[in-house]
Structure formats: structure tokens, C-alpha cells
VEXTORRO-619195 format. One record per residue: residue in one letter; x, y, z of N, C-alpha, C, O in turn. Coordinates in pm, whole numbers, padded with zeros to 5 digits, always signed. Layout:
REM residues N
AXYZXYZXYZXYZ;...
***
This chain:
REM residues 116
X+13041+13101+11463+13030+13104+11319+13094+12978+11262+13205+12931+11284;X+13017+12944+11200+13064+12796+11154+13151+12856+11005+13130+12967+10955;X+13272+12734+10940+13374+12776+10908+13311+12727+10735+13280+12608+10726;X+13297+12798+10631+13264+12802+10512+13366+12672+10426+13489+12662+10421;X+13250+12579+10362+13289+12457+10328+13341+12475+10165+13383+12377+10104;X+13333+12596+10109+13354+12576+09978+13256+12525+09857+13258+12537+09735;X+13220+12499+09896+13074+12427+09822+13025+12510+09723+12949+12591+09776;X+13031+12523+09634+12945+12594+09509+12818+12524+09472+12800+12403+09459;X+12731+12625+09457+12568+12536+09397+12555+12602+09230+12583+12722+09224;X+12528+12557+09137+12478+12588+09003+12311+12630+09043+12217+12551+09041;X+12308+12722+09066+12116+12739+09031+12063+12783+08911+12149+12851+08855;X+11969+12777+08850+11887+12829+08738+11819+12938+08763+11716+12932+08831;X+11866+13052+08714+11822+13168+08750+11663+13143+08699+11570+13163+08778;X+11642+13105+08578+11513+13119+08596+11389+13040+08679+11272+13075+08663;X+11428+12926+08771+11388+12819+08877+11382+12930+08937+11274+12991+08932;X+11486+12983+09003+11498+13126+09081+11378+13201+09077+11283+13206+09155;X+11395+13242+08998+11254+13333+08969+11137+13333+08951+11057+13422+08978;X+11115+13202+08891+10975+13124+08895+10954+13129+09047+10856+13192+09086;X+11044+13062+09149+11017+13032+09288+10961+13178+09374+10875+13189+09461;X+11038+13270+09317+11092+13403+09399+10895+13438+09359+10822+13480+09448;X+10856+13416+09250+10706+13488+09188+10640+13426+09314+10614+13486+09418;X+10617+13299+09288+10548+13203+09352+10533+13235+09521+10438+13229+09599;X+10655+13265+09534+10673+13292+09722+10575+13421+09731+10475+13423+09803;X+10632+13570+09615+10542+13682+09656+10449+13712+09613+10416+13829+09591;X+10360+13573+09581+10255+13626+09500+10211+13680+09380+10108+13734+09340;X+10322+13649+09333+10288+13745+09181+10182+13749+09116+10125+13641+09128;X+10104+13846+09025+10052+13821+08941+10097+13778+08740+10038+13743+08638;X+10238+13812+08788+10305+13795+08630+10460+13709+08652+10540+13729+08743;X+10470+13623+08553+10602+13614+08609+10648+13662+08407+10582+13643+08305;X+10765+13716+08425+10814+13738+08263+10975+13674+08278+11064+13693+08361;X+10967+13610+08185+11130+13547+08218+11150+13635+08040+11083+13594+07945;X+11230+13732+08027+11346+13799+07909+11425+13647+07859+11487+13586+07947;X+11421+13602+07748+11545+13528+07667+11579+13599+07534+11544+13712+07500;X+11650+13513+07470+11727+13602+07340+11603+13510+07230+11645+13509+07114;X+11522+13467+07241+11415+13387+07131+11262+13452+07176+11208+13495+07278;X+11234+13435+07060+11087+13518+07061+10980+13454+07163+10882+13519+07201;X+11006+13324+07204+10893+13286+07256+10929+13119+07235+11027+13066+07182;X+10813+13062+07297+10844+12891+07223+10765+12849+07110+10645+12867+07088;X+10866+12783+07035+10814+12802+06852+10762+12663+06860+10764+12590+06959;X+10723+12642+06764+10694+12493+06682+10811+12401+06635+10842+12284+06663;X+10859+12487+06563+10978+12485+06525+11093+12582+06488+11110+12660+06394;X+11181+12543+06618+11313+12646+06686+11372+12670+06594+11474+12725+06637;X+11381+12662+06426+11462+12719+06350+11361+12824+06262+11395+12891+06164;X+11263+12820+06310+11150+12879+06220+11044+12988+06363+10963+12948+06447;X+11097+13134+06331+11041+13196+06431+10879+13221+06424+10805+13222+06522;X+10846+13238+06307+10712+13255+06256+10591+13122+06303+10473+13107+06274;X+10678+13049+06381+10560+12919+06429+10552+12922+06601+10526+12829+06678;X+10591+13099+06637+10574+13131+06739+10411+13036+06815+10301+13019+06763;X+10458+12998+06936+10327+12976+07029+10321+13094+07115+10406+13144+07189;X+10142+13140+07071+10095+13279+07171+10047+13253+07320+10058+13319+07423;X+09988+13129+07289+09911+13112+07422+09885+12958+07444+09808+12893+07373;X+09951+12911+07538+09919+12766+07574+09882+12785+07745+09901+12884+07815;X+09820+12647+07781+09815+12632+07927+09891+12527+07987+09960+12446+07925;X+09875+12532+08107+10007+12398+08197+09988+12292+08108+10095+12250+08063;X+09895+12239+08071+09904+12116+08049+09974+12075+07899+10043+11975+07883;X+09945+12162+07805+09993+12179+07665+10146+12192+07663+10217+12125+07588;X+10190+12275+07747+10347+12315+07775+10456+12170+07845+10576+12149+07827;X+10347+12086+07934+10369+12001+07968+10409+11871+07834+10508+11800+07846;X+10325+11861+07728+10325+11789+07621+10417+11878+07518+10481+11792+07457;X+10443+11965+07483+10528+12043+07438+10655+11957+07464+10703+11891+07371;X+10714+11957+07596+10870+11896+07673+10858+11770+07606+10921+11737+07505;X+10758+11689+07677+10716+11569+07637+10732+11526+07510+10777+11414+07485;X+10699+11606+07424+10711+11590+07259+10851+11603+07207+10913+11520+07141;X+10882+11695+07240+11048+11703+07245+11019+11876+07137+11112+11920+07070;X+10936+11919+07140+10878+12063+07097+11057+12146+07158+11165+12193+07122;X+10971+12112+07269+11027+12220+07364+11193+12122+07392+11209+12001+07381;X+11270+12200+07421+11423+12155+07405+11538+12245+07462+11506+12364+07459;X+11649+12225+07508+11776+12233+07538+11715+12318+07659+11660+12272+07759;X+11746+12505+07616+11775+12584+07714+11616+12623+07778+11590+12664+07891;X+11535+12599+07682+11416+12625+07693+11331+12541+07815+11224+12595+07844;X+11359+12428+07884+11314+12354+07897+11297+12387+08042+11187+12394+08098;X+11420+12410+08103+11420+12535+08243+11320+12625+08259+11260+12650+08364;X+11302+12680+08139+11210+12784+08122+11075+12780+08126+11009+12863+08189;X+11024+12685+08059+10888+12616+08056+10863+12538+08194+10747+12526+08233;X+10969+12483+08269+10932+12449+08355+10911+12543+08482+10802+12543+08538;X+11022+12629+08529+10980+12692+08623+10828+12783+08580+10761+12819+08677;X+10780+12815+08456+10656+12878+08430+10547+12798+08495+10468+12841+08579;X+10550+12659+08438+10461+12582+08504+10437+12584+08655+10331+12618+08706;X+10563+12537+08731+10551+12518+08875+10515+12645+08930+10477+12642+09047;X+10518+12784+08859+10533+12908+08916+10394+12910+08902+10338+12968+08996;X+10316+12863+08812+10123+12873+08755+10099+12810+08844+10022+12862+08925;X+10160+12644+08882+10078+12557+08991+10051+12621+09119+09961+12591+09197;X+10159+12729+09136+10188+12794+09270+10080+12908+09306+10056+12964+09413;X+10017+12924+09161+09954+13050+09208+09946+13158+09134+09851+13237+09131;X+10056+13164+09067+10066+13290+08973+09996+13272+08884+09976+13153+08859;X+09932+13365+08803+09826+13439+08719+09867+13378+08530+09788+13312+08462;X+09987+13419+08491+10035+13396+08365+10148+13404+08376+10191+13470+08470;X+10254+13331+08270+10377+13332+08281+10434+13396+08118+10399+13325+08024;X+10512+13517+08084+10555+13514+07966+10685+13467+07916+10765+13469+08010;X+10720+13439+07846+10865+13419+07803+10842+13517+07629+10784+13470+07531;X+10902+13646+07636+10987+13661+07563+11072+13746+07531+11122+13783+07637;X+11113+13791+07460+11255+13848+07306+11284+13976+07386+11240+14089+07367;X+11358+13937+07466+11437+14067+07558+11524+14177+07451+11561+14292+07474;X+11539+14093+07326+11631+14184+07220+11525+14263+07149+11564+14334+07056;X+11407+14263+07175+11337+14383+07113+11320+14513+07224+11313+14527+07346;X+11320+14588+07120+11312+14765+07227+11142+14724+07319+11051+14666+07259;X+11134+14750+07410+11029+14797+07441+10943+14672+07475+10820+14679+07479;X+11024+14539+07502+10938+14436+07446+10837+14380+07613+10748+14295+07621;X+10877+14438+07685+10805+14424+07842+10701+14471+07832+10613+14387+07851;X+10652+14602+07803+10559+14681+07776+10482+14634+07660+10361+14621+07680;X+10527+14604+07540+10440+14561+07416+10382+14421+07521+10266+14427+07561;X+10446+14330+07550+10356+14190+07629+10269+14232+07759+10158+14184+07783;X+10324+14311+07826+10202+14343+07935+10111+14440+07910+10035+14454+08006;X+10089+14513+07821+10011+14631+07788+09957+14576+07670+09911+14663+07596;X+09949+14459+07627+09848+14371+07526+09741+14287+07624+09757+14237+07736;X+09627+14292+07533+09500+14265+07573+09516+14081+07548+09512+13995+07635;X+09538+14062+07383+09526+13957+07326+09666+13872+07373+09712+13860+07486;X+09718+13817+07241+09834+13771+07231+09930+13904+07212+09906+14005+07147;X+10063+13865+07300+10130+13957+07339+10243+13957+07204+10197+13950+07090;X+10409+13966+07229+10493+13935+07137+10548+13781+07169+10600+13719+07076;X+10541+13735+07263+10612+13623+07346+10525+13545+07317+10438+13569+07233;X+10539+13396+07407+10425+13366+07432+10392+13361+07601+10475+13390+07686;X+10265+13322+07626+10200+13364+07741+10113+13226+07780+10010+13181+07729;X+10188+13183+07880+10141+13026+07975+10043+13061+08082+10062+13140+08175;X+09937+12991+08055+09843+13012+08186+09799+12888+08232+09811+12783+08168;X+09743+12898+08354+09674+12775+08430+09555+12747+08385+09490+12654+08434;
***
């Protein structure tokens, strides 16, 4: 048994999870945050985005749309779509019920919803 170096790693839980989809195949990946979704503009919830694809989400970052904590987020969605997975949601873990209202919607969900 080799002798433990101390070493701490910082991971991104949600990299994590994007990866973890990607490995089993998922058909959904849902990452829960405390924001409704990715806005237009982050002080203004009502400019919610419902539905973009890789490439839009990609120009989103690029634009500087997309920002700080979010940016983790949008990305592991992407690499998790390139990988295979079906749709990615991100949202508002602070609403009751809010897993079920986004996957048991046909259209646009409460979040928004990244596809390939």
C-alpha cells in the first residue's frame, strides 16, 4: 500500500456529473442551481432562455451572456451533449416540484433545456 501524499483536488461537482451522465449513458442530465435557468440578463429573471443548442450556449460564454458560476455549468452540459447525452437541463432547485414540472413537460420546461 503505497503511503497517502496529502494532496487535495478541487473538482466541480457539476464537471462530475456531466462526466458521470456521459460515462452511463444518460438520456437526461439535470444539474439543480439556486437560478431559474440561464437568463439574458442575470439580474432580470423574466429573460429566462428555454431552449438553446451546443452551439448557441457556446456563444452565450463567448458573449460574456453566460458568467461567473454559471459557466461550469454550461460547460459540462455541452461536453455531456458532445458525449452523447440526449438534453441537458439546468434549473431552480428552490421551486417545489421543479424536477418533475421540467421532465414531465412536452415544450419548454421551467429551466432551460440544452440540446445537441
Amino acid at each position: 500500500m503505497q503511503p497517502t501524499t496529502g494532496q487535495s483536488y478541487n473538482v466541480n461537482a457539476d464537471t462530475v456529473a456531466g462526466e458521470l451522465a456521459a460515462a452511463l449513458g444518460a438520456e437526461k442530465l439535470i444539474l439543480l442551481t439556486d437560478t431559474p435557468g440561464i437568463l439574458r440578463d442575470y439580474h432580470d429573471s423574466s429573460t429566462i432562455i428555454t431552449t438553446l443548442d451546443i452551439s448557441e450556449a457556446r456563444e452565450l460564454i463567448e458573449s460574456g451572456v453566460v458568467g461567473g458560476g454559471m459557466i461550469p455549468k454550461v460547460n459540462c452540459c455541452v461536453r455531456s451533449l458532445a458525449q452523447g447525452v440526449r438534453a441537458a437541463h439546468i434549473i431552480d432547485g428552490r421551486i417545489a416540484n421543479a424536477l418533475l414540472l421540467e421532465i414531465f413537460t412536452d415544450d419548454a420546461g421551467i429551466g432551460t433545456k440544452i440540446v445537441a
